[in-house]
N, C-alpha and C positions, 0 to 999 in steps of 0.2 A: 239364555244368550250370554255370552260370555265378555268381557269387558274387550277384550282385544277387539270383537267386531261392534262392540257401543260405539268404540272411541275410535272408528276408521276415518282418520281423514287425510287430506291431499296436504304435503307439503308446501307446492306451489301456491296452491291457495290461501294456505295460512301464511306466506310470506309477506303477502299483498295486506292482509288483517292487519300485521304486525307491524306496516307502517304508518300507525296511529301509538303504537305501545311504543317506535321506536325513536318520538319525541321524549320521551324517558329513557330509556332502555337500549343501552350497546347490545346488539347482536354479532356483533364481530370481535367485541373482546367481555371481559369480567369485570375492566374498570368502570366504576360507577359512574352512572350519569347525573339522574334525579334519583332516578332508583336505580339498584343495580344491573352490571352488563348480564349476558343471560348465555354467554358464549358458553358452551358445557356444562350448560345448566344439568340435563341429565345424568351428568359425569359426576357430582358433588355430591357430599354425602348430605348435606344438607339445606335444607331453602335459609333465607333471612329469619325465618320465623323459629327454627329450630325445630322443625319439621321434617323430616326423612323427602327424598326429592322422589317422590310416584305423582304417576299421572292423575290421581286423584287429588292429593293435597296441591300441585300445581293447577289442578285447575278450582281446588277452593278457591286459593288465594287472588285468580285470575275473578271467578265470578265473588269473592267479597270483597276485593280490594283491599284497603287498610293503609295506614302509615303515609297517607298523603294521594296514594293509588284510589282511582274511582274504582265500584266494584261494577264490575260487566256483564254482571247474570243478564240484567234487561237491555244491555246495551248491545250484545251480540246473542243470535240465535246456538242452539246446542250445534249445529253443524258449523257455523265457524268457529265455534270454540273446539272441536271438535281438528279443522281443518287445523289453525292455531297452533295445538297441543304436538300435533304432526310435524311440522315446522319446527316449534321447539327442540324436540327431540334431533331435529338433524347441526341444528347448531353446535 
């Protein structure tokens, strides 16, 4: 099975997730909040970490947190991280 259908999820759905991340987190622009905005996040060649921006290392950083960010493995199931990830992508 191939990642594109691992990682299918609903944008609408993960918008609704992403209003707990966007006590932190502009979705509507780059400028930092707590952490940074996420606006074109897929667009950038690179995350905060110095990490290439794929759907994998975004959602490392999403399930280990780091740098002040809780980490979300156990806080969200793979499907809303899943949904989530979906969402990002459309910002």
């Amino acid at each position: 099975m191939g990642a594109a259908l691992l990682w299918a999820g609903e944008p609408a759905k993960g918008k609704e997730i992403f209003e707990q991340c966007a006590v932190c987190h502009n979705a509507d622009s780059a400028e930092k909040k707590v952490g940074p905005g996420l606006k074109g996040l897929f667009k950038r060649a690179k995350l905060q970490n110095g990490k290439k921006v794929t759907e994998s290392n975004v959602r490392s950083q999403i399930d280990a947190g780091g740098n002040g960010m809780p980490a979300y493995k156990e806080m969200l199931t793979d499907q809303e991280r899943d949904h989530l990830l979906a969402y990002l992508k459309t910002l």
